[in-house]
Each structure stands twice: as structure tokens, then as C-alpha cells.
N, C-alpha and C positions, 0 to 999 in steps of 0.2 A: 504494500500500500504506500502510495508517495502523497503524502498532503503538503499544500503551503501553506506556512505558520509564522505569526507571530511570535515572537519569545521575550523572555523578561530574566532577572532572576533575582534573587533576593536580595542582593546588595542593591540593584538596582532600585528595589523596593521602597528600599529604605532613605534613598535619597531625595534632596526635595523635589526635584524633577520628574523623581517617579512616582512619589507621594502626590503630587502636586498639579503636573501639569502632561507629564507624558509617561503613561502605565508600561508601556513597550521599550525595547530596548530599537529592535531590526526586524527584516524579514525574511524569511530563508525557506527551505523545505525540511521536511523530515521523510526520511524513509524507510519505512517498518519491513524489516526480513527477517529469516528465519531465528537468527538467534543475537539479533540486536537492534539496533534505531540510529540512522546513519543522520545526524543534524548538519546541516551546510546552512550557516546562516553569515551572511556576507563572508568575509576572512576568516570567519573561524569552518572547523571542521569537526564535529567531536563525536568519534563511535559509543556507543554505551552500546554494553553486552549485556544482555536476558541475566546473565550472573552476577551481574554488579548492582542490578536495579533489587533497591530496597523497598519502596513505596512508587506508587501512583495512584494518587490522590486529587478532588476536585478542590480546586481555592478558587475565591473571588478578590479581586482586586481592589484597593481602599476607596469608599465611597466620596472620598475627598476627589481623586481623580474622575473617576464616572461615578456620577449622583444612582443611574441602574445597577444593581450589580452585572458584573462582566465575571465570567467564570475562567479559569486556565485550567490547564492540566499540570499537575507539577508532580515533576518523574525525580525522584529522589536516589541517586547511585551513588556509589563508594568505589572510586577508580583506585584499581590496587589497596594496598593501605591507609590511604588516606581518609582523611575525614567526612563524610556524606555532601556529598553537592548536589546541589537542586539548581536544575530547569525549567521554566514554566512557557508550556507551550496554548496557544491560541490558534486553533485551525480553521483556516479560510472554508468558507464554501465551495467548492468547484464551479467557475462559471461566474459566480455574483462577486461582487466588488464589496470588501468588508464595510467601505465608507460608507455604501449605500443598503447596506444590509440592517434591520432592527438588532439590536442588542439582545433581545430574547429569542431570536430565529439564530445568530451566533451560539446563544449558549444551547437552545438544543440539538446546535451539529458537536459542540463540546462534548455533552454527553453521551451522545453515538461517538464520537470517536475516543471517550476515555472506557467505554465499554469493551469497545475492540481492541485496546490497548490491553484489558485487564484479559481477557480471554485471548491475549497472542501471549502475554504473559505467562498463565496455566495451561497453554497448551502444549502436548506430549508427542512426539512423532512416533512415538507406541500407537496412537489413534490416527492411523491415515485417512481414516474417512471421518473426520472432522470437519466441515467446514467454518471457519471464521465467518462471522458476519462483518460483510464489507458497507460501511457507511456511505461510501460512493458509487456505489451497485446498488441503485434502488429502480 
């Protein structure tokens, strides 16, 4: 599955720009395979592997920035030893333009794609005939 997405991440959060006036950092894609999530968002490149992911979990963003809540997905990993790093992604519609999309038709493609997220997560290649539910296969 390849979406495009918005990202953030919690430092970002925390500043007043993010607090404040811009929830977002950039925009990139993500692309969901079998045993990781390939993030390309402008310069950066970051693999996370099915192993390292701790959590994914649904957040909303401070209502200082959007008065609606706005939902993210934030994928919480532990690269090697290190200490837990969180990403929080935001996925475009296919097709619609986020600027011109409601905020509540954003968050319920959030939640079809933090579903699929959580069932590519659990899934086993013991179950070949599994299929994933794809949010943009409707």
C-alpha cells in the first residue's frame, strides 16, 4: 500500500509553530510492505521494520492549532537500542486535495488507514489467505 502523508513528530509538537500555527512538519509518502513502512518524506528516508514498531496508536492534534480535532496516526518504534521514536503520520485521500477536503472526511480515511496499519501489523505469513483490507480499494 503506498499513501501520501502528512507527518509531524513530537518535538515538532511541542514547538510554538507546531502548537500554534503549523500542526505539520512536510509531505512525503509512506509505503507499507511486507515486513516494514518505507517513509520518504522530502530529505529524509526512514525504514521502520514490523520489529521495531512498538505502538500505533490514534492522536489528535492541539486544538490551539485546529479548533476540529484532526487525528494522526502515530507509529511509535525503537531503532536498535535506542530510545522509542514516534512519527505521526496524516494520510491524504487518493484523488482529493487535503486543502479542500473537511477535516472529518480526513479523519475517517485516518481511521481506515490506522486499521490497516494495525492488521498488517498482526498479520502472519503462516495465513496466506488472508486478505488485508485495503482503504484505497473501495
Amino acid at each position: 500500500m503506498n499513501l501520501d502523508v502528512y507527518y509531524s513528530t513530537p518535538a515538532h509538537e511541542r514547538t510554538f509553530i507546531g502548537r500554534w500555527l503549523w500542526i505539520v512538519q512536510n509531505k512525503g509518502t509512506a509505503q507499507i510492505r511486507g515486513d516494514y513502512i518505507d517513509c520518504r518524506i522530502g530529505p529524509i528516508s526512514q525504514r521502520i521494520r514490523k520489529r521495531e514498531i512498538e505502538s500505533i496508536e490514534l492522536g489528535t492534534f492541539p486544538r490551539t492549532a485546529k479548533p476540529i480535532a484532526y487525528r494522526y496516526i502515530d507509529v511509535g518504534y525503537r531503532p536498535a537500542e535506542n530510545e522509542t521514536a514516534h512519527i505521526y503520520l496524516v494520510p491524504h485521500i487518493p484523488g482529493r486535495s487535503p486543502w479542500l477536503t473537511p477535516v472529518w472526511t480526513m479523519n475517517k480515511h485516518t481511521l481506515q488507514v490506522l486499521e490497516y496499519l494495525n492488521e498488517w501489523r498482526e498479520y502472519h505469513t503462516s495465513q496466506p489467505g488472508l486478505e488485508l483490507f485495503d482503504p484505497q480499494k473501495k
